[in-house]
C-alpha positions as CSV (number, residue, x, y, z in Angstrom):
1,X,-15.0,10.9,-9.9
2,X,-13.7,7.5,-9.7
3,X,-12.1,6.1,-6.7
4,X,-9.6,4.6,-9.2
5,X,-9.6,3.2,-12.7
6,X,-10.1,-0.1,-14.0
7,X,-6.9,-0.2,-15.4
8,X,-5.1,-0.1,-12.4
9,X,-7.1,-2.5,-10.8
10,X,-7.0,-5.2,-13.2
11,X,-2.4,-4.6,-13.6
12,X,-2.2,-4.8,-9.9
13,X,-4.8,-7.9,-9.5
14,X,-2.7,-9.7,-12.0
15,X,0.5,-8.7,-10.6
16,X,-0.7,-10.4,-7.2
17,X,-2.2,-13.4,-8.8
18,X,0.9,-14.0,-10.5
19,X,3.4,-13.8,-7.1
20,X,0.8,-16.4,-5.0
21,X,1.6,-18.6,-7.6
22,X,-0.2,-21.3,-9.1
23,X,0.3,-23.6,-7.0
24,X,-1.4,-22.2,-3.5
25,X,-4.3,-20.2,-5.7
26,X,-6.9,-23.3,-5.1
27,X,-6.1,-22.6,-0.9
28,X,-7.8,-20.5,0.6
29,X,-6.0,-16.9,1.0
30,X,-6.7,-14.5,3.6
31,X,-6.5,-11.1,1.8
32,X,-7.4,-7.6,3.1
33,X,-7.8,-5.0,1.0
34,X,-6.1,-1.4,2.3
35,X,-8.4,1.8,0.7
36,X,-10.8,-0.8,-0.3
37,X,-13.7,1.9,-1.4
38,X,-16.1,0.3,-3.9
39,X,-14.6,-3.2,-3.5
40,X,-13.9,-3.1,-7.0
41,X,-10.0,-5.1,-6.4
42,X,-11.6,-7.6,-4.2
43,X,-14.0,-8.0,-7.0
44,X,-11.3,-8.5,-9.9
45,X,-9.2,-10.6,-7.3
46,X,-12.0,-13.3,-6.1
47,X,-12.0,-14.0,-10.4
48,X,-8.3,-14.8,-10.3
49,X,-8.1,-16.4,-7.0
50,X,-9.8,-18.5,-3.8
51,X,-10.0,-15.6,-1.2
52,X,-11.2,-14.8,2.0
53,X,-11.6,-11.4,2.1
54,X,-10.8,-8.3,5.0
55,X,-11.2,-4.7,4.2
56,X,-10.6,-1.5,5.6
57,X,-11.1,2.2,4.6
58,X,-11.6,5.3,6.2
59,X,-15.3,4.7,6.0
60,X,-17.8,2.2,5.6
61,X,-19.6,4.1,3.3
62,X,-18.4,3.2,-0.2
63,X,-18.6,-0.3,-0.1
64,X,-20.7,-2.0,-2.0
65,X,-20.0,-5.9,-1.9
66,X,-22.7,-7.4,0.7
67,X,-20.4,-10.4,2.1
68,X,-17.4,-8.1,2.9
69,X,-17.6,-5.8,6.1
70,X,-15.2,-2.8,6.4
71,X,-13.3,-1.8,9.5
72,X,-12.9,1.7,9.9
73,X,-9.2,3.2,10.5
74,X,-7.5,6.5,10.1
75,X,-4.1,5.0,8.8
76,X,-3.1,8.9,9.7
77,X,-3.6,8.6,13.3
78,X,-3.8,4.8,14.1
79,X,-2.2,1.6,13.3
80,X,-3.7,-1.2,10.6
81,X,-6.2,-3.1,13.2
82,X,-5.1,-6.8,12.5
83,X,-2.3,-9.0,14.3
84,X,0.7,-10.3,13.4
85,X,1.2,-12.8,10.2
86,X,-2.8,-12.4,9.5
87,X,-2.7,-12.6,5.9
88,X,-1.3,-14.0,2.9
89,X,-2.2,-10.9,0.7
90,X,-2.6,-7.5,1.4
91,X,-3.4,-4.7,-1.4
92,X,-3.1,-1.3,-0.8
93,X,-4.3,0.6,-4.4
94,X,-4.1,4.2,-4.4
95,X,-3.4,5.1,-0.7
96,X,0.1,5.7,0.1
97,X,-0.5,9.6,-1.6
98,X,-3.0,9.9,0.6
99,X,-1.1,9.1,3.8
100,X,1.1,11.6,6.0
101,X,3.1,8.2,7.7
102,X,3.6,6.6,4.4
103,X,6.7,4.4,5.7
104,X,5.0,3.5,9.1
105,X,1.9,1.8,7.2
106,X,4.2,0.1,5.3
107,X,6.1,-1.3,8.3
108,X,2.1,-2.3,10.0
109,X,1.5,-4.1,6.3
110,X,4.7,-5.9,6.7
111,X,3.6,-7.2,10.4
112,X,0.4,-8.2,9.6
113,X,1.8,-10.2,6.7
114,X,2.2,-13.9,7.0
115,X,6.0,-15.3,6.1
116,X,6.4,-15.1,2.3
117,X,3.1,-13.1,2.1
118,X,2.6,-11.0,-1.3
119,X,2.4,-7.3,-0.8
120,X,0.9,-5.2,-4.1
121,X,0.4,-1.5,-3.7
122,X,0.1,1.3,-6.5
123,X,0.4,4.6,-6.6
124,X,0.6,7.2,-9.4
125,X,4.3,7.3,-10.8
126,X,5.4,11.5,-10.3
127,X,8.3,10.5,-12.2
128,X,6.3,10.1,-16.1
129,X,7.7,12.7,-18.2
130,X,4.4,15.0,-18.1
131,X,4.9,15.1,-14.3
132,X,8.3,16.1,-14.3
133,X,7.8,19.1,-16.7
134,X,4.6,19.8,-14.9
135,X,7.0,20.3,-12.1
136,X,9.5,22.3,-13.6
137,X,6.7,24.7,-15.3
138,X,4.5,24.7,-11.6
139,X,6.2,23.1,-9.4
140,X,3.3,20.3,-8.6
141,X,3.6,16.9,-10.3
142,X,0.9,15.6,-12.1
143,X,-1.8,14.8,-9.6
144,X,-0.7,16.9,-7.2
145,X,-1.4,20.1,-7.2
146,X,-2.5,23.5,-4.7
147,X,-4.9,22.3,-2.0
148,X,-7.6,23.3,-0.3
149,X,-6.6,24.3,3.4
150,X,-9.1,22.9,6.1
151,X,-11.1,21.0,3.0
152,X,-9.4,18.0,1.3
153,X,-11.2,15.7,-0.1
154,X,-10.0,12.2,0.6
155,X,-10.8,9.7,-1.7
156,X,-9.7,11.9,-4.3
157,X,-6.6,13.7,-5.8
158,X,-7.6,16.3,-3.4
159,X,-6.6,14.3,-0.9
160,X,-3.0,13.5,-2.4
161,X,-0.8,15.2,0.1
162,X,2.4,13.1,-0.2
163,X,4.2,12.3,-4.0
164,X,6.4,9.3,-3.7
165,X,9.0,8.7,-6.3
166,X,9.8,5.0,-7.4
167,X,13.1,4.9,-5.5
168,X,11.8,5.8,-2.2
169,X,8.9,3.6,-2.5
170,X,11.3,0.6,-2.8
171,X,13.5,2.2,-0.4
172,X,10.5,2.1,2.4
173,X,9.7,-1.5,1.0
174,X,13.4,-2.3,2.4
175,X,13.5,-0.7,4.8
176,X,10.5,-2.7,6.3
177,X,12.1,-6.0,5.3
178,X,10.5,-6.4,1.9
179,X,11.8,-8.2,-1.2
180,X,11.6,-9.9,-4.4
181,X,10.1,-7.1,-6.1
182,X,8.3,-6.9,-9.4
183,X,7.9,-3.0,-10.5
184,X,5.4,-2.2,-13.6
185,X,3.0,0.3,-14.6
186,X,-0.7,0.3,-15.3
187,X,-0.2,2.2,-19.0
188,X,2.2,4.3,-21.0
189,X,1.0,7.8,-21.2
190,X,0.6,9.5,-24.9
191,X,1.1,13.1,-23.8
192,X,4.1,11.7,-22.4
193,X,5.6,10.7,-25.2
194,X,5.9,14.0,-27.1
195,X,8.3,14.9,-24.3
196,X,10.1,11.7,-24.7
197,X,11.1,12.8,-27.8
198,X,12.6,16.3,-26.8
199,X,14.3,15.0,-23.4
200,X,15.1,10.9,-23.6
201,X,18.3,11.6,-24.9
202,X,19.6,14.5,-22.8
203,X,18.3,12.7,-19.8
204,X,20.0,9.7,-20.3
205,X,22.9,11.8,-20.6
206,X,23.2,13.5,-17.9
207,X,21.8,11.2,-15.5
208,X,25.1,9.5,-16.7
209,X,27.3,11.8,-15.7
210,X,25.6,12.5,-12.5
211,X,25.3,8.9,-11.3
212,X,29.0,8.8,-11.6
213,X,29.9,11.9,-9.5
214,X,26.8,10.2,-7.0
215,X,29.1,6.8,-7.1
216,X,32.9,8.4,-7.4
217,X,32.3,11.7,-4.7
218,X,29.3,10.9,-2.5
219,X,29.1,6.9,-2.4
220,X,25.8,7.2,-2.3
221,X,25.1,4.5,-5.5
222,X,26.2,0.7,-4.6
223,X,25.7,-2.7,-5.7
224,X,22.4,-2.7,-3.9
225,X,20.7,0.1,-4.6
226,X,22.0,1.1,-8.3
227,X,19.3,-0.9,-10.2
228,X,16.2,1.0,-8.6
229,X,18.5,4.3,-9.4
230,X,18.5,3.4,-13.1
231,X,15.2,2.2,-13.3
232,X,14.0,5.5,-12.6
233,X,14.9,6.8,-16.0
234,X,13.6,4.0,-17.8
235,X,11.4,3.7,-20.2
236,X,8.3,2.2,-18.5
237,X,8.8,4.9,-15.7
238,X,9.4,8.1,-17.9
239,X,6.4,7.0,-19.5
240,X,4.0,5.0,-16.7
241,X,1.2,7.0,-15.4
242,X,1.0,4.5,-12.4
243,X,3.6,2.6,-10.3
244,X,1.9,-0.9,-9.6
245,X,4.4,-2.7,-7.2
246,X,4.6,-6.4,-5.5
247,X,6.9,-8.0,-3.2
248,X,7.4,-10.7,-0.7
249,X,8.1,-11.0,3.1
């Protein structure tokens, strides 16, 4: 099994070449790469831009690229090895699900970021259409499912052990003093689409109604966070089979 898909790789290595911004991509650009397995993104990334590249992974095992050494870290247990305002890019594909201090590794990532640093991450999108009916009908969402006690797997969706919806994924971004973010998705799912037909409309009306009780009798929608509570029913993210995210510190 794949450590992740092409697809992926190749949204969130253009989503990063696009915030450095054309006019520092012939500097140099320190870059690690968080979960960097194969080396595949560092691969896509040195295509697109001038980097010099960091990795590090759970093991040193997977890697393949002969000029890039990996540090070994438990992200569960220890913090990101690298000091303060190290980088200019850090990528972090496909971990966050794997990680039972997702909003601490986020906070390391945002220290060992340089000021206006680009931060890219992905991770799959629980909130597609098929995941939320595989929910209702399971109650697992879509790549997440019963696991094995005592035997997880970690590199793959056996190791998924924490399903982060869009909103609290920006909210942790925030949190950690992120901003200027860019939200897309990797694809548009097909077997999601027959359910966008049966529940677009009813979900669009409801989530109406609730979001006014949620702004009128609980204040918890405002001016700052409305527009990540309505882009959780939109189309990309009904749809998306993976969240592909960048921002700025």
């Amino acid at each position: 099994m794949a450590l992740s898909t092409d697809k992926i790789l190749n949204v969130a290595a253009n989503l990063a070449a696009k915030m450095i911004g054309e006019n520092t991509r012939s500097a140099s650009i320190k870059h690690l790469d968080i979960g960097s397995g194969h080396g595949e993104l560092i691969e896509i990334l040195r295509s697109k831009l001038n980097l010099i590249s960091s990795a590090c992974d759970y093991t040193e095992k997977l890697m393949v690229l002969k000029d890039v050494s990996v540090d070994v870290v438990d992200l569960n247990v220890e913090k990101i090895p690298y000091t303060n305002n190290q980088f200019q890019l850090v990528t972090c594909t496909e971990v966050l699900e794997h990680l039972e201090h997702y909003r601490e590794t986020i906070r390391e990532i945002h220290r060992i970021l340089d000021t206006d640093g680009v931060f890219v991450l992905t991770t799959p999108n629980i909130l597609n259409l098929k995941s939320r009916v595989r929910f209702l009908v399971f109650g697992f969402y879509n790549l997440f499912g019963p696991l094995h006690f005592k035997e997880s797997e970690l590199h793959s969706a056996g190791g998924h052990i924490n399903p982060i919806s869009l909103y609290y994924v920006i909210h942790s971004l925030v949190d950690a003093g992120f901003k200027e973010f860019e939200i897309t998705i990797d694809k548009r799912q097909g077997t999601s689409w027959f359910w966008m037909i049966l529940l677009y409309l009813p979900i669009q009306l409801f989530s109406y109604v609730i979001r006014r009780r949620e702004k009128a009798r609980y204040l918890t929608i405002d001016e700052h966070n409305e527009k990540y509570v309505l882009h959780m029913n939109s189309i990309d993210i009904l749809l998306g089979r993976t969240l592909v995210i960048g921002c700025r510190k």
